[in-house]
C-alpha positions in Angstrom: 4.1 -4.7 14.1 2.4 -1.8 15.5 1.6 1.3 13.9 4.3 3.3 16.0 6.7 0.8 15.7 6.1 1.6 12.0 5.7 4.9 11.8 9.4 5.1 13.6 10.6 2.8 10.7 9.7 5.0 8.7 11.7 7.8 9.7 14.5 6.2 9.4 13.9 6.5 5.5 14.1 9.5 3.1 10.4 9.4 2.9 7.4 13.2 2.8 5.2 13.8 5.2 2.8 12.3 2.5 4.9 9.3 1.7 4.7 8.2 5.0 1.0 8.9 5.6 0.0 7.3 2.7 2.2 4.3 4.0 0.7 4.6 7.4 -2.8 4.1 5.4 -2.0 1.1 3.9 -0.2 -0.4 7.0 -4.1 -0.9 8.2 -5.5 -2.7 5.5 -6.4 -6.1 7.0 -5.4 -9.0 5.8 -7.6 -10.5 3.4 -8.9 -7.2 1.9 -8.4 -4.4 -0.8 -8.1 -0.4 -1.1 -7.8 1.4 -4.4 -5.4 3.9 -4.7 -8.6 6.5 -4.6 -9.5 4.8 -0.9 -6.1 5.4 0.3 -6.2 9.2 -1.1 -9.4 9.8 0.4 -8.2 8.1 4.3 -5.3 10.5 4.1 -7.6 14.0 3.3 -6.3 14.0 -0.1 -9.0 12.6 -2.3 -7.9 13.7 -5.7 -4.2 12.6 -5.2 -4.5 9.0 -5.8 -1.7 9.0 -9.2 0.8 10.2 -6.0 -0.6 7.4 -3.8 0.9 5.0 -6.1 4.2 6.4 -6.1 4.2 6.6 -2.8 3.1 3.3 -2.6 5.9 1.9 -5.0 8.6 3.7 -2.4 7.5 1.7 0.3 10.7 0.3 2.1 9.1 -1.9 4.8 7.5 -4.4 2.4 5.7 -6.9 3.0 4.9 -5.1 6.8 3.2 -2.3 5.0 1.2 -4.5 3.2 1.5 -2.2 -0.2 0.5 -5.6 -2.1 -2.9 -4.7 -0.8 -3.5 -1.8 -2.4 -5.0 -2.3 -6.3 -7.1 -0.1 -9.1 -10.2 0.5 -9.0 -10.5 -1.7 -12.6 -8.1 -4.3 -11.1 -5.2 -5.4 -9.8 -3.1 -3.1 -11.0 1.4 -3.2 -11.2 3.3 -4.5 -8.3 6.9 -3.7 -8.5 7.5 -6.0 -6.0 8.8 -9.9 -6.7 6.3 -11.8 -9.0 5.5 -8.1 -10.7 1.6 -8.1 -11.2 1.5 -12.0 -11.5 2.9 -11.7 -7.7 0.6 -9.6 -6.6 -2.4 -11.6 -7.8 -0.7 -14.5 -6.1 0.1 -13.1 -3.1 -4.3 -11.4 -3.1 -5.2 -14.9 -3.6 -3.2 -16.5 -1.1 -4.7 -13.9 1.5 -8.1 -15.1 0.1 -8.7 -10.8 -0.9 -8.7 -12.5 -4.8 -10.9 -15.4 -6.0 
């Protein structure tokens, strides 16, 4: 999906201005790679916000097409509240070939 397809998804939802640019961040990570929280903070002009990164990150209501798996600590993986909780998240990293 493309990222103004996206970006009107997301307006359908009770989402900030910072919600949905953090989402909008993490809809570009390529398959098959990683951000930390900090790397998404910094893309967005916020580089000390990276704690509200991941709750923005947990909000995200277009899962799996905002790929918010995809976005992990900088000392790991980190929670997914998503199915699988962190185990998921590994899986899904691994499957994607992001994981080894």
């Amino acid at each position: 999906m493309n990222a103004d397809k996206i970006s009107a998804r997301l307006d359908s939802y009770d989402l900030t201005r910072f919600q949905k640019r953090v989402l909008m961040a993490v809809a570009k990570i390529p398959k098959g790679e990683t951000r930390t929280y900090k790397q998404i903070a910094a893309m967005i002009g916020k580089p000390n916000a990276y704690r509200a990164v991941g709750t923005a990150v947990r909000k995200n209501p277009l899962a799996p097409t905002v790929p918010c798996h995809r976005v992990v600590r900088s000392d790991g993986p980190g929670n997914y509240s998503g199915k699988g909780g962190p185990a998921g998240k590994i899986r899904m990293l691994q499957a994607e070939g992001a994981l080894s």
